[in-house]
Biopython code that builds the backbone (N, CA, C, O; Angstrom):
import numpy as np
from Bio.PDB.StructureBuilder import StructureBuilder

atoms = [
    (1, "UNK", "N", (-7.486, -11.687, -12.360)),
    (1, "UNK", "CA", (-6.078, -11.633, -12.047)),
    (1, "UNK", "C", (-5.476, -10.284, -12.457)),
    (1, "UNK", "O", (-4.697, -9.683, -11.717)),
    (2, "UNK", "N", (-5.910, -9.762, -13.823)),
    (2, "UNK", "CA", (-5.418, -8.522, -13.851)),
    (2, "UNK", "C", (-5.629, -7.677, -12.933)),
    (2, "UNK", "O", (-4.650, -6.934, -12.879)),
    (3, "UNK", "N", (-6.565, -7.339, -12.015)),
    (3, "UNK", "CA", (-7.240, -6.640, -11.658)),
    (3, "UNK", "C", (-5.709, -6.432, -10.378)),
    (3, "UNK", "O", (-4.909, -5.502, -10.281)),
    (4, "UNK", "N", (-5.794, -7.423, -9.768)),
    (4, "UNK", "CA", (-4.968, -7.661, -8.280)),
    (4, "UNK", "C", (-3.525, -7.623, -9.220)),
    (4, "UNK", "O", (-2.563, -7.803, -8.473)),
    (5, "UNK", "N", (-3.183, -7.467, -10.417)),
    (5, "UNK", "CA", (-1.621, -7.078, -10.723)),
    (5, "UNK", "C", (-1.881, -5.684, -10.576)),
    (5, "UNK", "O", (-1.111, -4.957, -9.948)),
    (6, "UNK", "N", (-3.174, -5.170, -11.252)),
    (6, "UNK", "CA", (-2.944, -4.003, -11.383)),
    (6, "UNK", "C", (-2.570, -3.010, -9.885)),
    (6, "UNK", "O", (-1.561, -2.340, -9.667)),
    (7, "UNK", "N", (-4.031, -3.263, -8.834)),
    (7, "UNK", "CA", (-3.886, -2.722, -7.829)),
    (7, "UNK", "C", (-2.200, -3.196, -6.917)),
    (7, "UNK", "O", (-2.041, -2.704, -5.800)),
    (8, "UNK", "N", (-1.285, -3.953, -7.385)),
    (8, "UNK", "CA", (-0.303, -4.564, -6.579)),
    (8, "UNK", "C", (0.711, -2.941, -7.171)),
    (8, "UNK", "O", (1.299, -2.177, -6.406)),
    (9, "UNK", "N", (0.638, -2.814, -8.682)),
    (9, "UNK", "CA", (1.346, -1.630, -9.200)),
    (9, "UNK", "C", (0.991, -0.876, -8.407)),
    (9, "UNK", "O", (1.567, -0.550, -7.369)),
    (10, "UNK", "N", (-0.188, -0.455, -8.898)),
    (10, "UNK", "CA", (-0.598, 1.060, -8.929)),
    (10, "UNK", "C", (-0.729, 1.326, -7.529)),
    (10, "UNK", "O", (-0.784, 2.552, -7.442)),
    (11, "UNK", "N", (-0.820, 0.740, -6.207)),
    (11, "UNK", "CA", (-0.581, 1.006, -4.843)),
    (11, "UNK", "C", (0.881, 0.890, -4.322)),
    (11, "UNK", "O", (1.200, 1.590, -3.362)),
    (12, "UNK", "N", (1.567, 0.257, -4.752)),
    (12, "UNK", "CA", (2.620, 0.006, -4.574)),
    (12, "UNK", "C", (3.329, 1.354, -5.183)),
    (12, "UNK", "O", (4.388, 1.445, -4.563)),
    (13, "UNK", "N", (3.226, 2.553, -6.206)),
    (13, "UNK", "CA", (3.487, 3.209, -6.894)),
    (13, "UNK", "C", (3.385, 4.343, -5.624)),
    (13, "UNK", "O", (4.306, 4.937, -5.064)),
    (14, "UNK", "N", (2.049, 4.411, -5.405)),
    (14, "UNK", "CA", (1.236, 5.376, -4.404)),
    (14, "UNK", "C", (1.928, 5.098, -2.841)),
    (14, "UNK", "O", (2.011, 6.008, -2.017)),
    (15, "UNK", "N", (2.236, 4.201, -2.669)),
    (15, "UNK", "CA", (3.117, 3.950, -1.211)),
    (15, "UNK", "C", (4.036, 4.273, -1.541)),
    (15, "UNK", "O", (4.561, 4.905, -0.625)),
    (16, "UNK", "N", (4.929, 4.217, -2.772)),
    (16, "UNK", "CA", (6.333, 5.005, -2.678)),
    (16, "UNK", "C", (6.160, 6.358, -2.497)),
    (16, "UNK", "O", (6.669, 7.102, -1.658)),
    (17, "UNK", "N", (5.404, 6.580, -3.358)),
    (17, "UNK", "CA", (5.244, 8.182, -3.825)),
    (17, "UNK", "C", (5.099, 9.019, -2.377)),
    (17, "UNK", "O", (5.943, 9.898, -2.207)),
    (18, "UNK", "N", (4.044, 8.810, -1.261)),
    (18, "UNK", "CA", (3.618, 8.773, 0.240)),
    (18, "UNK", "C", (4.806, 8.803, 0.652)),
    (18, "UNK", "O", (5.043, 9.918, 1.116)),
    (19, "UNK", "N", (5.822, 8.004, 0.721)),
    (19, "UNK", "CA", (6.624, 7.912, 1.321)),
    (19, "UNK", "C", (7.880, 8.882, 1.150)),
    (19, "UNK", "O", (8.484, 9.307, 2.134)),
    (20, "UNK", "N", (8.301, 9.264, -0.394)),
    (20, "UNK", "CA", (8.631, 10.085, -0.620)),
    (20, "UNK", "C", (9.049, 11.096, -0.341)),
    (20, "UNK", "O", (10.115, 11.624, -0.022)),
    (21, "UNK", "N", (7.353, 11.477, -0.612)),
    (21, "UNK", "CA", (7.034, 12.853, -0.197)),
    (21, "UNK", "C", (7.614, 13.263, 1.543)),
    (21, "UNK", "O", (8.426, 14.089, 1.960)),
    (22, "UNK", "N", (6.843, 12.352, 2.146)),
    (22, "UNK", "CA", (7.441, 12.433, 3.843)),
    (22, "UNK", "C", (8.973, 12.385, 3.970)),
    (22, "UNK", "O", (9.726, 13.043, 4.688)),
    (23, "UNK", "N", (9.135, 11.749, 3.377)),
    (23, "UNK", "CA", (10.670, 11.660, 3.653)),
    (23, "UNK", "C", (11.800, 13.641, 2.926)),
    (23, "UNK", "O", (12.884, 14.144, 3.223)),
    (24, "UNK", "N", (10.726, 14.002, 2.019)),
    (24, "UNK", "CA", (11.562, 15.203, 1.727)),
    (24, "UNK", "C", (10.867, 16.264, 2.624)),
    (24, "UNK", "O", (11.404, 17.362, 2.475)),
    (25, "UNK", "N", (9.884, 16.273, 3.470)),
    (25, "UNK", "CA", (9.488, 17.363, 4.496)),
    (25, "UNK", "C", (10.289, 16.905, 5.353)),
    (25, "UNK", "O", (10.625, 17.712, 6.219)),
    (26, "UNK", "N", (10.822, 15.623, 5.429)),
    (26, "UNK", "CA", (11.288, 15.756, 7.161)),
    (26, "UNK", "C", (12.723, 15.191, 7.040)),
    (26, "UNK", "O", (13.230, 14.695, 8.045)),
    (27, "UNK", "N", (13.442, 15.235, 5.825)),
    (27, "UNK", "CA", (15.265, 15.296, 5.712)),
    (27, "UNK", "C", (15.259, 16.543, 4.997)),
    (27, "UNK", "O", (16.137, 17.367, 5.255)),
    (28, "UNK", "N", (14.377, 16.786, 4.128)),
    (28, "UNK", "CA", (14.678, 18.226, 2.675)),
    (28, "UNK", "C", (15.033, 17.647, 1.617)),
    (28, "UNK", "O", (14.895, 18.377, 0.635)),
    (29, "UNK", "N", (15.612, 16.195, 1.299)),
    (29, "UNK", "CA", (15.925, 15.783, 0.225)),
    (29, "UNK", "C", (15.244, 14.516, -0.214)),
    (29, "UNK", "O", (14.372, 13.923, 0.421)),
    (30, "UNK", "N", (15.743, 14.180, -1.361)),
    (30, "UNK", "CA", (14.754, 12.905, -1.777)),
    (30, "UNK", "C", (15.634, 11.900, -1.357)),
    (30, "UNK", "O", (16.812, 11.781, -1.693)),
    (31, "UNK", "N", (14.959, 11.148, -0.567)),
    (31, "UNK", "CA", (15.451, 9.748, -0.638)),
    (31, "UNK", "C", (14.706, 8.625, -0.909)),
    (31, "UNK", "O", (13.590, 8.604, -0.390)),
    (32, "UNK", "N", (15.142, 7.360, -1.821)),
    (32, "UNK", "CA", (13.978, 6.628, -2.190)),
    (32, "UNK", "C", (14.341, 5.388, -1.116)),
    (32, "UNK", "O", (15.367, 4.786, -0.802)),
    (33, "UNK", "N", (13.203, 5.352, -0.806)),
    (33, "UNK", "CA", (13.092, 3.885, 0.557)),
    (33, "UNK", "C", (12.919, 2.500, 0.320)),
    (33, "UNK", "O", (12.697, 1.566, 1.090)),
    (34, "UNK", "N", (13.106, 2.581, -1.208)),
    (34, "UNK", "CA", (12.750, 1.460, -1.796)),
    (34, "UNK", "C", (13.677, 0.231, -2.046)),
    (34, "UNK", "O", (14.379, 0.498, -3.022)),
    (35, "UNK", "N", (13.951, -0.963, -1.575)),
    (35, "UNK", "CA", (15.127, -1.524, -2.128)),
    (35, "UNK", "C", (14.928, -2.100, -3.548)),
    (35, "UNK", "O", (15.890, -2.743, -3.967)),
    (36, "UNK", "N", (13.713, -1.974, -4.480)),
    (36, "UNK", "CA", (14.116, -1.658, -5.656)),
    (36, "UNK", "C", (14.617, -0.882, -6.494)),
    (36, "UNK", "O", (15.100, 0.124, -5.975)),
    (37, "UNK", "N", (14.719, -0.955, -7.850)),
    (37, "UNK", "CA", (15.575, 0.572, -8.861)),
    (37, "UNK", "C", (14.158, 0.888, -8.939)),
    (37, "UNK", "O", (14.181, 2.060, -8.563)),
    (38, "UNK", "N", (12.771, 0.578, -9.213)),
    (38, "UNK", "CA", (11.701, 1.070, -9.481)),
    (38, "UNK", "C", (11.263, 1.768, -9.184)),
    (38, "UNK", "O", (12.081, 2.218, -8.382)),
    (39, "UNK", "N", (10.065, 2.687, -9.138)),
    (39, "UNK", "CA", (9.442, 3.382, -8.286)),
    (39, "UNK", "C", (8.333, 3.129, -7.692)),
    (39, "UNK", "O", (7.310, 3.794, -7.857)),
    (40, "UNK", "N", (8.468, 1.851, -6.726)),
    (40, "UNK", "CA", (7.066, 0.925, -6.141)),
    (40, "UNK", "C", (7.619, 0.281, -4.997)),
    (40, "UNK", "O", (8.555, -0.518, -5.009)),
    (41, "UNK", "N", (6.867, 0.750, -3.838)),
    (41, "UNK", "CA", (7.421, -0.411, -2.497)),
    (41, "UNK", "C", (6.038, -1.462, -2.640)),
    (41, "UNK", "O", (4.853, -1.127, -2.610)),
    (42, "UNK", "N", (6.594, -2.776, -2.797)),
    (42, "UNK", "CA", (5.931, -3.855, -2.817)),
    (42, "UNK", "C", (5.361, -4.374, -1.663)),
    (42, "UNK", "O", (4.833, -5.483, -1.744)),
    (43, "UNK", "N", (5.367, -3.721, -0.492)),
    (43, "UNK", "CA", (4.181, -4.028, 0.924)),
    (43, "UNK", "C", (3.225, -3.570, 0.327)),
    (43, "UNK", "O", (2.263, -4.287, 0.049)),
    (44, "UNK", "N", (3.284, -2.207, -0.018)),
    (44, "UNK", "CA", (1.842, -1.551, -0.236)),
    (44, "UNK", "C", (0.941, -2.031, -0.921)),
    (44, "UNK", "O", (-0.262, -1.926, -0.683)),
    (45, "UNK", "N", (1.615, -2.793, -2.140)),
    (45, "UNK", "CA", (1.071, -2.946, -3.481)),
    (45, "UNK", "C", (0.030, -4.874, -2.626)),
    (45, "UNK", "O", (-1.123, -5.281, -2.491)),
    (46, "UNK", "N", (1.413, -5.351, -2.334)),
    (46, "UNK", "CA", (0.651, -6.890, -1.764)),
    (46, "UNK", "C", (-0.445, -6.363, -0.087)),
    (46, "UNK", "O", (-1.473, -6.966, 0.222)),
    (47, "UNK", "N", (-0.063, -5.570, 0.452)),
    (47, "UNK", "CA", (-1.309, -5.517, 1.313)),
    (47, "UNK", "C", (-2.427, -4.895, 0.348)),
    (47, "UNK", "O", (-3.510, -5.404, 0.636)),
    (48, "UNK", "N", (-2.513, -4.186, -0.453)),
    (48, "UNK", "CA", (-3.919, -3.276, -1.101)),
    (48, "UNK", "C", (-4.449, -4.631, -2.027)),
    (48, "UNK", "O", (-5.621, -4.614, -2.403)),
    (49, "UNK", "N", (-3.432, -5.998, -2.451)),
    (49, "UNK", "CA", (-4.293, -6.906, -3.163)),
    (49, "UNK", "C", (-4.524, -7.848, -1.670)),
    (49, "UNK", "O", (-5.392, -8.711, -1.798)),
    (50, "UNK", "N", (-4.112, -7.808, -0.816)),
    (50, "UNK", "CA", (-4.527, -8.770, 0.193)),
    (50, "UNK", "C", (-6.252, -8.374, 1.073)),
    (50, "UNK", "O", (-7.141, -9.023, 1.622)),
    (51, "UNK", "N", (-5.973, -6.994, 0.770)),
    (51, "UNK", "CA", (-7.472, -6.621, 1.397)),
    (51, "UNK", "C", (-8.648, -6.852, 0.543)),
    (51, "UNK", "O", (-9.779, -7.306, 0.715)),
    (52, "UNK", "N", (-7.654, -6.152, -0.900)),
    (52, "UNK", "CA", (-8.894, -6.335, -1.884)),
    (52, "UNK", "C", (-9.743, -7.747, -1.747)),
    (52, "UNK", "O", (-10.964, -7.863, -1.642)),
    (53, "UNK", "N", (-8.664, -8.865, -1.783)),
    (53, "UNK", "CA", (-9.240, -10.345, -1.777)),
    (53, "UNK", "C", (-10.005, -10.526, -0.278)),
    (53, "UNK", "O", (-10.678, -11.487, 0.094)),
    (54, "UNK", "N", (-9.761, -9.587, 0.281)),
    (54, "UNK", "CA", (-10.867, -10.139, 1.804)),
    (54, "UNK", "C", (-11.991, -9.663, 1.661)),
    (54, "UNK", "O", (-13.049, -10.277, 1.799)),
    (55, "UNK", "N", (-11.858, -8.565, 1.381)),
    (55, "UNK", "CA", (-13.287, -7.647, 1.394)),
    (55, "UNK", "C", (-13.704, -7.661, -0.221)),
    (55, "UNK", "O", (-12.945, -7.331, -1.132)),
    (56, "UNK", "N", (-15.016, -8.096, -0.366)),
    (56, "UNK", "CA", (-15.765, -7.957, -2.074)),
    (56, "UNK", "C", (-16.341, -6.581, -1.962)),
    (56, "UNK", "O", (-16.462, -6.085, -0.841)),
    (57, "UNK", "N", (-16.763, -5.819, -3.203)),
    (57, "UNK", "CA", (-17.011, -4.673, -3.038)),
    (57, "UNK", "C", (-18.502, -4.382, -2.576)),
    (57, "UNK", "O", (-19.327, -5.191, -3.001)),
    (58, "UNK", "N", (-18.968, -3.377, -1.790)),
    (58, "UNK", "CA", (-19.590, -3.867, -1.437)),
    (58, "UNK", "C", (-20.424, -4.495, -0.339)),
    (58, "UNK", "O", (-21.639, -4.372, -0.186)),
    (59, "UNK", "N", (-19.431, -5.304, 0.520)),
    (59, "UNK", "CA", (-19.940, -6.329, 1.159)),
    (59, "UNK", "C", (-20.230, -5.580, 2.747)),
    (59, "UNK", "O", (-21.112, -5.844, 3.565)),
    (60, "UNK", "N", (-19.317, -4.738, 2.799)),
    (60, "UNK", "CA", (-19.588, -4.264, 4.192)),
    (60, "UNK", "C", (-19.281, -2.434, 4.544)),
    (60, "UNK", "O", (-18.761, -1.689, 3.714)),
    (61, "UNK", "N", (-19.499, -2.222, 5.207)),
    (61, "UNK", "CA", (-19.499, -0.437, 5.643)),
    (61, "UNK", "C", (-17.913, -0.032, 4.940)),
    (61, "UNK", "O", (-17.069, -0.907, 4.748)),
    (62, "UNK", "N", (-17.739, 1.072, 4.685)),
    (62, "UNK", "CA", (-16.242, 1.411, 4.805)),
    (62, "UNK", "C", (-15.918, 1.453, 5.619)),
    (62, "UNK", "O", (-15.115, 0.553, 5.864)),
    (63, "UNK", "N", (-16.230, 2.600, 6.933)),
    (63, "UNK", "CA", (-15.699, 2.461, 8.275)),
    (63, "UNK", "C", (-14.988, 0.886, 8.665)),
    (63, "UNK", "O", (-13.815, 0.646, 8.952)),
    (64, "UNK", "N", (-16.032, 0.041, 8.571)),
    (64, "UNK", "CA", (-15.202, -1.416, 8.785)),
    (64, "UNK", "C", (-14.056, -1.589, 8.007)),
    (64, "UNK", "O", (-13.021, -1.992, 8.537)),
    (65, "UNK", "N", (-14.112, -1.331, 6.801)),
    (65, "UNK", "CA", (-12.832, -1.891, 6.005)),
    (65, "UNK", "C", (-12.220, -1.105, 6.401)),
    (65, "UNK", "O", (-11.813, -1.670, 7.416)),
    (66, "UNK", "N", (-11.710, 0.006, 6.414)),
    (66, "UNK", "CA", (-10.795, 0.936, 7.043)),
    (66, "UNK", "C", (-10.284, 0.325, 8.172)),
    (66, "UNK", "O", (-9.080, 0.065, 8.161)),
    (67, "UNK", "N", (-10.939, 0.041, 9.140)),
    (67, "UNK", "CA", (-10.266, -0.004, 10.492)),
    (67, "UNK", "C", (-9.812, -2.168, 10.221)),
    (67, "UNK", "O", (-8.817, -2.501, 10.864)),
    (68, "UNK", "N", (-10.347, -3.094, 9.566)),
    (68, "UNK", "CA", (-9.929, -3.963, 9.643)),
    (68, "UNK", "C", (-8.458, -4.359, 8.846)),
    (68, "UNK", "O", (-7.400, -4.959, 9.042)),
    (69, "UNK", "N", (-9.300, -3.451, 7.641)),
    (69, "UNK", "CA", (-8.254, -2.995, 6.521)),
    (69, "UNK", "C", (-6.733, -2.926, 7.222)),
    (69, "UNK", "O", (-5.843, -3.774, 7.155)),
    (70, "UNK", "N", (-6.729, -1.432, 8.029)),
    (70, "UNK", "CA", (-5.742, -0.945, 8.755)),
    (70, "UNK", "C", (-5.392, -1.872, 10.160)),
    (70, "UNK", "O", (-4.740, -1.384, 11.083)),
    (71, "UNK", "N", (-5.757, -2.847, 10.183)),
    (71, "UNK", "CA", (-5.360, -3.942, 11.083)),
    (71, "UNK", "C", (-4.605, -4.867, 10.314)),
    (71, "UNK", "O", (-3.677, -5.317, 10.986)),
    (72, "UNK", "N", (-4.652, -5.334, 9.128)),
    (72, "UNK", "CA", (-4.443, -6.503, 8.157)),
    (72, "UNK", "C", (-3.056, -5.816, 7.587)),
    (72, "UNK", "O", (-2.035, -6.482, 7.414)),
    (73, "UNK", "N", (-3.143, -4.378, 7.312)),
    (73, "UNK", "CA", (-1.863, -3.448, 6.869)),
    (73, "UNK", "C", (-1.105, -3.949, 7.783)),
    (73, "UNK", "O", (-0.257, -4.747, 7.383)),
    (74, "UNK", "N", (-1.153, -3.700, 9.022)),
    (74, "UNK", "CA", (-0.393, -3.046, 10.321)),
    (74, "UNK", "C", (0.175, -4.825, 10.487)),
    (74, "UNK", "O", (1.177, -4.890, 11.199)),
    (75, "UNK", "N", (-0.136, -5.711, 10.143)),
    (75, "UNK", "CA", (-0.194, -7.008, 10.652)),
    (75, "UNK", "C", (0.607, -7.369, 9.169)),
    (75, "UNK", "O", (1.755, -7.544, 9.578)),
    (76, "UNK", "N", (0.648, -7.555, 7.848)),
    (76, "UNK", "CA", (1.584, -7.218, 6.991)),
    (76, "UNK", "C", (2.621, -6.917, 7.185)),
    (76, "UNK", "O", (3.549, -7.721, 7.099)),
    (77, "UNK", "N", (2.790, -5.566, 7.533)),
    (77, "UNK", "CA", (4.056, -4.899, 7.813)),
    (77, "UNK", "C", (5.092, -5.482, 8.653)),
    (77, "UNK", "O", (6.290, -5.328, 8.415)),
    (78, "UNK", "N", (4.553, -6.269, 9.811)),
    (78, "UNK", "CA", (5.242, -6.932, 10.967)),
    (78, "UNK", "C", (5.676, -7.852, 10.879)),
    (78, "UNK", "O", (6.557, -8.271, 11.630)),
    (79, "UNK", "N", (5.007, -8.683, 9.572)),
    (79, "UNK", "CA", (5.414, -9.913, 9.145)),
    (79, "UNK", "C", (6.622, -9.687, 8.487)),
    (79, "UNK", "O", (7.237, -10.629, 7.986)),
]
sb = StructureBuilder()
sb.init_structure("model")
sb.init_model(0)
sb.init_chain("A")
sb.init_seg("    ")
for serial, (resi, resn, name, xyz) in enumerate(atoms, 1):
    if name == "N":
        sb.init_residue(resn, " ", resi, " ")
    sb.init_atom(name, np.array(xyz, "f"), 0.0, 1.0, " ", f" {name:<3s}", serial, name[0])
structure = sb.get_structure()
């Protein structure tokens, strides 16, 4: 269980941060996209523990996880 709090932070940290960043190349200023005070968008953090729990390490090519991975993201997000 720690494991999937941790990756829920620490991706969730890394999707703000991503986002951030893009957002000050393409306004010039910071804006945070987050509707928390924190510094973590919580899609990122629950899709990176939702994949983790599909895929064991391991179990299959990266190429696959990447592209199913990035199907399961993309399918997250919409929800």
């Amino acid at each position: 269980m720690e494991k999937y709090v941790s990756y829920f932070f620490i991706y969730g940290f890394i999707g703000w941060f991503i986002e951030l960043i893009i957002m000050l190349f393409d306004t010039h200023e910071i804006v945070n996209r987050g509707f928390l005070t924190l510094p973590i968008l919580p899609i990122y953090g629950f899709g990176a523990v939702v994949i983790s729990m599909i895929f064991k390490e391991d179990d299959y090519q990266w190429v696959f996880i990447a592209i199913v991975g990035g199907i399961i993201a993309t399918a997250i997000e919409l929800i």
